[in-house]
Each structure stands twice: as C-alpha cells, then as structure tokens.
N, C-alpha and C positions, 0 to 999 in steps of 0.2 A: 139200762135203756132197752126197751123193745122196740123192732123195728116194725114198720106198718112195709106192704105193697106200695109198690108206687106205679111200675109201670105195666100191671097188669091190672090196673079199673078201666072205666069207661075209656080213657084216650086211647087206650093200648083196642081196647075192641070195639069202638070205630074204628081206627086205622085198617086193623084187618077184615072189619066189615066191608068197607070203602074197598081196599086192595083186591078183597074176591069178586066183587060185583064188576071192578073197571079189568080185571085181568079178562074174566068170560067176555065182558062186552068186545072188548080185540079179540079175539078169540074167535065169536060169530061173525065181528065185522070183514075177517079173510083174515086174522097172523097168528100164528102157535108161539104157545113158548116154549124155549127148549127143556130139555129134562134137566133137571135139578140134583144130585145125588147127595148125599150125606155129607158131612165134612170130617164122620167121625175117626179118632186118630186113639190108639191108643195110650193107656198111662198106667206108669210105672209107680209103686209103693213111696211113697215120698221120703226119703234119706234124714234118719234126726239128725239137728245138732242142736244144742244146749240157746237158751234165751230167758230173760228173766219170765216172763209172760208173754209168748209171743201172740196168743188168740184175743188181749185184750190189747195191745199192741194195733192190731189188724183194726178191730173195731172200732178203736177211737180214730183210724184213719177215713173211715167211711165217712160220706158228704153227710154232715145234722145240718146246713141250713146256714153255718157260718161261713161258708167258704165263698168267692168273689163267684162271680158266671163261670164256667166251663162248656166244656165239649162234652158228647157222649157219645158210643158208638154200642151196637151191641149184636152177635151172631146169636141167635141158635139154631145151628145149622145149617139149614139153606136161606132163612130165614133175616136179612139185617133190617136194624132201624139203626137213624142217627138221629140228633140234635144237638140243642142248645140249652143248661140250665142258669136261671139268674136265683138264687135264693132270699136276696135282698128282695127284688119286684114282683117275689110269686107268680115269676115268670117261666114256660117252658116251650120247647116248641119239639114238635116229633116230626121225623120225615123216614118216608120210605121213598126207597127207588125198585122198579119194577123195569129187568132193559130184557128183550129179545134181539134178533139179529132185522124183525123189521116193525117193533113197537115198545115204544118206553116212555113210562108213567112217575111221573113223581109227587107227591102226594105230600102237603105239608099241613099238620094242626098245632096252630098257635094259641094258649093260653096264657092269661095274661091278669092274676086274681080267678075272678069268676067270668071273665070274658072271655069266648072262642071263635078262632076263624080259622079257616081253612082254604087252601086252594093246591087246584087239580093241574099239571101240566102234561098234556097227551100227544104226543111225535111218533107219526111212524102209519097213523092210518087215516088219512086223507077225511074230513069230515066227524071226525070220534065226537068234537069237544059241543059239534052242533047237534051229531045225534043224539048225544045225551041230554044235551039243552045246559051244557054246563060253561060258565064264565072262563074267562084265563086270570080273571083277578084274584084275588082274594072275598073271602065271604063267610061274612059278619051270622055265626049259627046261634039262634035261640033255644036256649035248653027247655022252653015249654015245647018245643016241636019235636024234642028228641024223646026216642022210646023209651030209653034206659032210663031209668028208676032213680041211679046214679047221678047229682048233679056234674055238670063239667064246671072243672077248676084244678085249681093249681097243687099237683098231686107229692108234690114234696123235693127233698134232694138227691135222694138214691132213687133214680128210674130203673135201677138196672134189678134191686132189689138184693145189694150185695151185705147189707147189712142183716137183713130175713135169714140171707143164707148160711153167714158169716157166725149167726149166732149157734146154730149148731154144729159147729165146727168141732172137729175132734183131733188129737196126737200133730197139736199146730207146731210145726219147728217153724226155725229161723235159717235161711242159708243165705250166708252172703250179707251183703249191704239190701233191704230192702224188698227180701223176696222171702216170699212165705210156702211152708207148704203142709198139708194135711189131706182129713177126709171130712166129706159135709154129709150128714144125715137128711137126703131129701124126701125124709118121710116124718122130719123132727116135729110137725105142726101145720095147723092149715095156712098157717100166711105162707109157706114152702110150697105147699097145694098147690095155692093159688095164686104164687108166683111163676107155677110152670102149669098151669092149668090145661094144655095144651098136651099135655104126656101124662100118658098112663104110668106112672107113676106105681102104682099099686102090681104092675102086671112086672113091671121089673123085680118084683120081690126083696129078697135079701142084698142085693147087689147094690140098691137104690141107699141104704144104710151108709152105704160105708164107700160114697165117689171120691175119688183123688182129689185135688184141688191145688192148684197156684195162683198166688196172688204178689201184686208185686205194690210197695208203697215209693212215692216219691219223695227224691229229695225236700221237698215242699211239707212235705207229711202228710199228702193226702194220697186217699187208694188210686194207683194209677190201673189196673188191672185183676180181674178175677175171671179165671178159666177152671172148666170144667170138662168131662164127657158124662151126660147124661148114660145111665146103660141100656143095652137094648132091652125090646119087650115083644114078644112075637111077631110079627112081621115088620116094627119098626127097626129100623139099624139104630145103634147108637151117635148119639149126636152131640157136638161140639158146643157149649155156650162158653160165650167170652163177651165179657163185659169190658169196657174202658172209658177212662176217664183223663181227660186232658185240657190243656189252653186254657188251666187256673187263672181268672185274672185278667185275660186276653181274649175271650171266646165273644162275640159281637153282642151287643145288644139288643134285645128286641124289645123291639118298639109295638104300639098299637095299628095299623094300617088307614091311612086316611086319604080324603080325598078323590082321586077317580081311581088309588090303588084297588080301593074296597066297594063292594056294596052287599046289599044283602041276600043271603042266600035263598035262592028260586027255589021250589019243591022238588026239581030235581036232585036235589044237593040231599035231602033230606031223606028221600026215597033210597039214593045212594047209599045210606049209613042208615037204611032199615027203621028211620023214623016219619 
C-alpha cells in the first residue's frame, strides 16, 4: 500500500493561514503572545530485539479507513492540532487552540465529504469577533470562493501522516508489548516533503536520514502513537513531532451544523484564509 498526505493539503493550510492572520489581529488590537521555544528533547539509538516483521506489523496498524471514529492530537513542536476522525462518514474536523495570558483563539474546520465549515472563537480582546466582522457560529465555506487550487474534502484516515512516514522506516525492532522502535528516512520521497513541508528538511542534511522513532500499537491493534525529533538546521532547533491516536469507537460524532448553529460565511471569513 502507499500512503498519500492527509494532513498536510489544503485543511492543514488554512488552518494556519486562519491561525497567522487572527494571532497578528490580537497582536495589533493591544495582547502579545508569549514566546514559544522548542519542545526538542533528545533520542537515543533504538535498542534491538528480535520480531517476526515488526515494520509491516506497524503498518498494518495505521488508520486505512476501516477503523470506527477516533481522536487525534498531534505536536510539532510548539505547534499543536487536535480533532475528530469518522472514516465511515468521510468525516473530519481539525481544531487549533491559540491561548496567551490575555487572548485565546480557537479555531475549528469541519469537513464532512465535500462540505466545509468552520468557526472562530476569540476571548481575551474586548470587540476582536466585531472588528473582524466575524460570527461565533459556524460557517458554511464554498470552495468556489477559496484560493486554493485544491478542492476541500475529506482527506483520509491518517491526518498525522504516519503511514508516509512509517513507510520508510528502517532497523524496526519490537520492544515489549506493542512498542516499536527504529529510524525514519525523512528524506525517503516527496509525500515526506510534503508531509513536513514546514522544515527544511534538505538543510538538516545527512541527520534527516536516519531520525529515531517510537511508536507504540494498541491493544486494539491500532497505532496509538508515533514520535519523533526532527533534527536541527541552522538556526532552527530541533523539534519534537508526536502524533496520536485514540477513543477508537468512542470519539463523538460529527454531524453537519444546522439551523441558527450555522450560516454562511461573510467575506470576511474568506479574506481570513487568503481567499
């Protein structure tokens, strides 16, 4: 099987189109946010021990699409997203939280097939949601009004992108009940690229070859976790991604938004995410 990106197409960049645009808007309306630093932690050579297969073991634990709803969560570095996936409903929803000590933003896109909505929640600066001209409801986005090239829709069951990674995995042990460990080639191919599109990637050189990795599967047999440290590249530090997966079966469902939840979205919404 080859794996495709998931959560690096268009959802992943609005999100952080949306996130730079409403971060500066507090920013000028009077609240900073505070500094951020690295999360990166060092990692040790991974320890063998004996497995029949353990890197096809890993991969068949990745989400293909059959597994019930879940949770997601995912660092890279200072960087989090969370949500919700249904694979049955080619359903997904992403949400970022953005908190300072006097502004915090939360930011939610729901796709649902080929339908998308979003909405903005801003505490912390007296008037933000007016001066933007932005709703507190939800809001119904038409992909003829968006820039991107890219239609919006339902981008798969690996958002994290651990199966991309997963595939160039190298010297996979087995340790334990359900914990894996190796090194990933994140220079193995462009879906890698363009799974961390964000890092230079190229400037790390020879280091980028050959990162550590842990992954852990569940009882359940599905991936519950893939961590990493990206390595440094001249003035960035190295940085921590860790992906997770949980609430197999139990993660809520989403639904479509209706009624006075929703309406549609005003052009500010659209200006917001650069379309």
């Amino acid at each position: 099987m080859t794996y495709r990106t998931g959560a690096a197409g268009p959802l992943r960049r609005i999100v952080t189109t949306a996130t730079a645009v409403l971060t500066v808007t507090a920013l000028l309306a009077g609240c900073g946010t505070g500094d951020r630093s690295s999360d990166a932690t060092g990692s040790s050579a991974p320890t063998p021990s004996p497995s029949a297969d353990p890197k096809a073991e890993l991969l068949a634990a990745v989400p293909d699409g059959q597994e019930p709803r879940f949770r997601y969560t995912e660092q890279n570095g200072p960087d989090k997203l969370s949500g919700v996936v249904d694979p049955a409903a080619k359903a997904q929803e992403l949400t970022v939280t953005e908190t300072d000590p006097d502004f915090a933003m939360v930011l939610n896109l729901r796709v649902i097939d080929d339908r998308t909505w979003m909405r903005v929640k801003l505490t912390g600066v007296d008037g933000l949601h007016e001066m933007m001209k932005l709703p507190k409801r939800w809001m119904t986005l038409d992909p003829a009004k968006m820039k991107d090239s890219e239609p919006l829709a339902y981008e798969g069951s690996d958002p994290g992108n651990t199966g991309v990674f997963l595939e160039h995995a190298s010297a996979v042990r087995k340790k334990g009940t359900g914990t894996y460990t190796g090194f990933l080639d994140l220079t193995g191919g462009p879906e890698v690229t363009e799974a961390l599109k964000s890092l230079d990637l190229v400037a790390s050189g020879a280091a980028a070859k050959k990162v550590p990795f842990t992954a852990v599967v569940g009882a359940d047999g599905n991936l519950a976790s893939l961590s990493m440290t990206v390595p440094a590249a001249g003035k960035r530090k190295a940085r921590k991604v860790v992906v997770r997966y949980f609430d197999f079966g139990s993660a809520p469902k989403l639904t479509a938004p209706a009624g006075d939840q929703v309406q549609a979205a005003p052009a500010s919404a659209y200006e917001l995410l650069g379309g």
